[in-house]
C-alpha positions in Angstrom: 67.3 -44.1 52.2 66.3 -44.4 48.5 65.4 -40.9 47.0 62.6 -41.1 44.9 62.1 -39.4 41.7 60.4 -36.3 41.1 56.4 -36.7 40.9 55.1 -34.1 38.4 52.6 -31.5 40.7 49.2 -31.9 39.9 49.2 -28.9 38.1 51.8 -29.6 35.7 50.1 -32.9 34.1 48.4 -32.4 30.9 44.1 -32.8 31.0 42.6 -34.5 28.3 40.5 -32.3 26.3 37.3 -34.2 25.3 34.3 -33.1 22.8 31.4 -33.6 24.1 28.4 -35.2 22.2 26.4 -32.2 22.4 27.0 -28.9 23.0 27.6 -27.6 26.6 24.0 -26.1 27.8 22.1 -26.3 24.8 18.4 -26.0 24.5 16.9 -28.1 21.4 13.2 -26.9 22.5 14.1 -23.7 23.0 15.8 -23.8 19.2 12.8 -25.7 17.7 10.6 -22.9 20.0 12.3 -19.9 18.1 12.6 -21.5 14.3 8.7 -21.9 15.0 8.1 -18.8 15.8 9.9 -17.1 12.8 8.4 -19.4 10.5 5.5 -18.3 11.8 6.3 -14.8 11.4 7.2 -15.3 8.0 3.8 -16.3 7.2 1.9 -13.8 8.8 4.0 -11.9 7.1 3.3 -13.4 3.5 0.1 -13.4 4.3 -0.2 -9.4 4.6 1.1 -9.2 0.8 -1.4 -11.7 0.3 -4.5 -9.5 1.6 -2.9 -6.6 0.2 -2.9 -7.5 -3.3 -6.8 -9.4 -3.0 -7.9 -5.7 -2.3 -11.9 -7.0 -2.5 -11.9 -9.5 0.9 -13.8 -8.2 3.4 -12.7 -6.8 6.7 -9.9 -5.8 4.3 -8.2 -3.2 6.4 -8.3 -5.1 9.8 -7.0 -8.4 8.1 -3.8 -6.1 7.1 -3.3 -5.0 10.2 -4.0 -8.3 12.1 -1.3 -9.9 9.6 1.2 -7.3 9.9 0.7 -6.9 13.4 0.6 -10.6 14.8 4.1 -11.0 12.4 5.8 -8.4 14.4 4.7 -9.9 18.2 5.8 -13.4 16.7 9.2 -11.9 15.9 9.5 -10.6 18.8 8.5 -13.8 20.9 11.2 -15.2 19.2 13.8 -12.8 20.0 12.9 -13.0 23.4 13.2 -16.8 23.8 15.8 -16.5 21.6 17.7 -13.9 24.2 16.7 -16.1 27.6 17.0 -19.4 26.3 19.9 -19.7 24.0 22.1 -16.4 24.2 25.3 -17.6 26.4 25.3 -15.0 29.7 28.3 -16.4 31.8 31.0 -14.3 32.6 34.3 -16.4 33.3 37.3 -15.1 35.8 39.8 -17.1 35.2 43.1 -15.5 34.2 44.6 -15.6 30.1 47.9 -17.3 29.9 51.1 -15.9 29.1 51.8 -14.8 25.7 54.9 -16.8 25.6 53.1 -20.5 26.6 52.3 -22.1 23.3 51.2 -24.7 25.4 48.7 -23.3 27.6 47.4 -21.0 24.1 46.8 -25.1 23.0 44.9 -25.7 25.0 42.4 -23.3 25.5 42.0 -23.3 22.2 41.1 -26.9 21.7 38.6 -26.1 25.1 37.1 -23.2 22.9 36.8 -25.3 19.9 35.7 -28.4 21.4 32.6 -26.4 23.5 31.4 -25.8 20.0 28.0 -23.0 20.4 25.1 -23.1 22.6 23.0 -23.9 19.2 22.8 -27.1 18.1 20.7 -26.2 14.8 22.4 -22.6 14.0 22.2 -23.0 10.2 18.4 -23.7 10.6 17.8 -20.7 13.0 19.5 -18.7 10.3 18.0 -19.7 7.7 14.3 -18.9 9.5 15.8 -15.7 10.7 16.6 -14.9 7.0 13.3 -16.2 5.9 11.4 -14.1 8.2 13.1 -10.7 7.4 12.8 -11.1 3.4 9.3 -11.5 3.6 8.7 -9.0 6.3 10.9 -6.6 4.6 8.7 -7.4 1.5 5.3 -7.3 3.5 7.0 -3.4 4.4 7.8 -1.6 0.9 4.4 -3.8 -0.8 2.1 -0.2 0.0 5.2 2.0 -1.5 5.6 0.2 -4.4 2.1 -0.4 -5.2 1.9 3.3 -5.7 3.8 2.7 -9.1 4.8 3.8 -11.4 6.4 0.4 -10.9 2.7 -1.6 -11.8 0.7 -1.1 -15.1 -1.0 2.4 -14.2 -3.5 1.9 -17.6 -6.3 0.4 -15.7 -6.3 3.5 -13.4 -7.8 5.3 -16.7 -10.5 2.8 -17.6 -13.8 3.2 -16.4 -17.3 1.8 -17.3 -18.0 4.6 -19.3 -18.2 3.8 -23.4 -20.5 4.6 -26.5 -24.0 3.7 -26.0 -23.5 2.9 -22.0 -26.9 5.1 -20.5 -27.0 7.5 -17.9 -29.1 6.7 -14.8 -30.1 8.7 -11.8 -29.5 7.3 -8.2 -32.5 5.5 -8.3 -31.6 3.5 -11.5 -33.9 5.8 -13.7 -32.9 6.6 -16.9 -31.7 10.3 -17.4 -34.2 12.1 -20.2 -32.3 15.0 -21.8 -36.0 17.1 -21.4 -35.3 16.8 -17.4 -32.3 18.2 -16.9 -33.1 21.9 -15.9 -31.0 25.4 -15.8 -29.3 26.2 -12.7 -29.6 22.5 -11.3 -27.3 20.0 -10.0 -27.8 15.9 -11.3 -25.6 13.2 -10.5 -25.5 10.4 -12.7 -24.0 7.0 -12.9 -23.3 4.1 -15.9 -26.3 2.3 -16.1 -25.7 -1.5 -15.3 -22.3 -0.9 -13.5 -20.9 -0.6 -10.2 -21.2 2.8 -9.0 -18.6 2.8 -6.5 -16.0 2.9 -9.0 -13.8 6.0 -9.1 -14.9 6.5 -12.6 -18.4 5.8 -12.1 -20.4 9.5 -10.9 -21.1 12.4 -13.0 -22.3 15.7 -12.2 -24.7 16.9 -15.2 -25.5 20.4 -15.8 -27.2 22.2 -18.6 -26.2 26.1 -19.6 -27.1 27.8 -22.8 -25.4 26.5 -25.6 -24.2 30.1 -26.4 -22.5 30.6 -23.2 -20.2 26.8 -23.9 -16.4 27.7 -25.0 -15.2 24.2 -24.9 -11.8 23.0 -25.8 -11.2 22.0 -29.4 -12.6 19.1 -30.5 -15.3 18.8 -27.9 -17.7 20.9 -30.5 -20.7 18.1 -30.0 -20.2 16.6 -26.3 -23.1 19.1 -25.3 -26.0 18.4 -26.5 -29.0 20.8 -26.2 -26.1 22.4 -23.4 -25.9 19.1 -21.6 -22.7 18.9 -19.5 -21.4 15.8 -18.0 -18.3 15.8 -15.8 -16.7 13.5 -13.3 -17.9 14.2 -10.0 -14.7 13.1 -8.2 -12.7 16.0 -7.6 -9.0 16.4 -9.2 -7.3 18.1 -6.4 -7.4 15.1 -3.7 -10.3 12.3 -4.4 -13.5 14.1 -2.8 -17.0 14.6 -4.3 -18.3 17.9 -6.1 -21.1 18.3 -4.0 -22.1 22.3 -5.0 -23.3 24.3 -7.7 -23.4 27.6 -7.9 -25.4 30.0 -10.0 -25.1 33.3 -10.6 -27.9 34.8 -8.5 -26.5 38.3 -8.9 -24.5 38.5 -12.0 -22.1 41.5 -10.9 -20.6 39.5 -7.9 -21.1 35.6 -9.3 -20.5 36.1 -13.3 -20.8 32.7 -13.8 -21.9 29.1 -13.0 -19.4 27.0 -11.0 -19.1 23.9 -9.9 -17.6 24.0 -6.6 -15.4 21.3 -4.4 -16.6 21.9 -0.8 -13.9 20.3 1.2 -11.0 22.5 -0.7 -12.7 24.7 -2.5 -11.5 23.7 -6.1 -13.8 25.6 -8.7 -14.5 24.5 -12.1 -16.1 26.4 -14.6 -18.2 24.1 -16.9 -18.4 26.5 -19.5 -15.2 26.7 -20.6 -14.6 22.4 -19.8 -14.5 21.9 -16.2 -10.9 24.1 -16.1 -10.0 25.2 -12.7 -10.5 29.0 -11.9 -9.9 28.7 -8.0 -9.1 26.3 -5.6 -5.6 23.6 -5.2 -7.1 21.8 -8.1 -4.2 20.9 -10.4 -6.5 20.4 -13.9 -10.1 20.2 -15.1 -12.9 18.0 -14.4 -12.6 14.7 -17.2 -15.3 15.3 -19.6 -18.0 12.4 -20.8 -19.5 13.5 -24.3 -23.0 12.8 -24.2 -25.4 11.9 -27.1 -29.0 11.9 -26.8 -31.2 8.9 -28.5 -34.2 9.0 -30.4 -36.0 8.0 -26.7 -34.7 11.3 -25.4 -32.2 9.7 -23.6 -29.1 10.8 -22.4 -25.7 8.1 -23.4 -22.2 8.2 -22.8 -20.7 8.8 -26.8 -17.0 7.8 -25.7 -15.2 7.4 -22.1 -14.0 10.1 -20.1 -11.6 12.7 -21.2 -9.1 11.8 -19.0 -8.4 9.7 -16.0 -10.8 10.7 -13.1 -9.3 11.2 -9.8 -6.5 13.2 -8.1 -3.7 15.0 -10.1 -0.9 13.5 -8.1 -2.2 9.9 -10.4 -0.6 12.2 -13.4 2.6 12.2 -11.3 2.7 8.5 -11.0 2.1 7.8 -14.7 4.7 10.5 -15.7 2.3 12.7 -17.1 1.3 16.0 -16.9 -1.4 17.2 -14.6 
């Protein structure tokens, strides 16, 4: 009986290792689903720096928040699909080989190689992913660095306040130095401008010339004891809204004018300086003229920048 040769065990004979066409269970919606999405994202997100820096659109505040908010749900629809779609979940059982069959370590790594990733567009996803988080990271530090003093901080100090430029009342009526009375509150506003610039309202009062101690240089920005003053308060942005008067000189020696949500006090007599009150500086002084009408004009711009002191901080200034 012939004895026939060994036939190699099943086991033994070497596979083939093929590469497949495409990668073993990928999802090319699901990719194109996710790079939509984060582009997506990326212009919501563009589009809150957009808003942000047009600070005049209406419905300003709820466009930010639409933008910012709708980038962030977009992001995350995309890390979600991203997660169930396209994020490889199988756990195999199978045993390593031995460290001493080069073989076997062959392979498995031509298997591995060959398999390639679950992505077939990985560079794009990347690149989307990338895209999206620069300009989201952007849309996130845009408030912080707006608050300078990264930008130009000089247009914080202009105002529509300049020689010549009349004072109104709130009705539009020009302000006639003959009505402004002792021991009364006015608030004025540039004739012919916006109003709800921070620059914009005065307070005007009038005390007796021989009670003014103004700072130097300031000699002739009362005229007939006309004061003028922003209105906006320095401490943190609110309106002086009080004036007091000395009803009864031995407790209230002198006229304030008075900050109600703080209570910063300024004495006008003396330039608006602070005598109580968070306040960090005076009022900002307009010098006032008075025309041959009996009008009352702005004779220059403010003294100072109107607004809170912390502004002083951002323009690395003294406050």
């Amino acid at each position: 009986m012939t004895e026939l040769p060994d036939q190699p065990r099943p086991d033994d004979q070497e596979q083939p290792v093929t590469s497949p066409s495409a990668p073993e269970g990928a999802d090319p919606p699901a990719e194109a689903i996710v790079i939509g999405l984060l582009v997506a994202a990326g212009v919501c997100a563009g589009a809150f720096i957009a808003i942000y820096a047009l600070d005049r659109l209406p419905y300003h505040t709820q466009l930010l928040g639409s933008a910012l908010g709708l980038s962030f749900v977009l992001l995350a629809a995309a890390a979600i699909v991203f997660g169930i779609r396209l994020v490889d979940d199988e756990e195999g059982e199978e045993d390593y080989p031995s460290e001493g069959d080069p073989e076997a370590q062959e392979a498995v790594a031509e298997i591995v190689e060959s398999a390639g990733s679950r992505l077939t567009r990985g560079r794009l996803l990347g690149a989307a992913a990338g895209g999206a988080g620069t300009v989201l990271g952007v849309a996130l530090i845009t408030p912080a660095v707006s608050l300078g003093p990264v930008f130009d901080m000089e247009p914080m100090s202009e105002t529509a306040w300049s020689r010549g430029r009349r004072l109104v009342d709130e009705a539009g009526r020009p302000l006639l130095a003959a009505d402004i009375d002792e021991d009364v509150f006015y608030t004025a506003f540039p004739e012919g401008a916006d109003r709800n610039e921070l620059g914009s309202p005065l307070v005007l009062v009038r005390l007796d010339p021989s009670q003014l101690d103004l700072p130097a240089g300031r000699e002739d920005w009362a005229p007939e004891g006309i004061l003028a003053y922003s209105k906006i308060c320095t401490h943190a942005g609110c309106a002086i809204a009080l004036y007091r008067t000395p009803l009864f000189p031995p407790v209230s020696p002198k006229p304030a004018l008075v900050c109600p949500c703080h209570y910063s006090t300024f004495d006008p007599a003396t330039g608006a300086s602070v005598i109580f009150g968070p306040a960090g500086r005076p009022l900002p002084q307009l010098p006032l003229e008075i025309d041959t009408a009996g009008g009352l004009r702005a004779a220059g711009n403010l003294s100072g920048p109107p607004g809170p002191s912390w502004w002083g901080v951002r323009m690395r200034q003294a406050t």
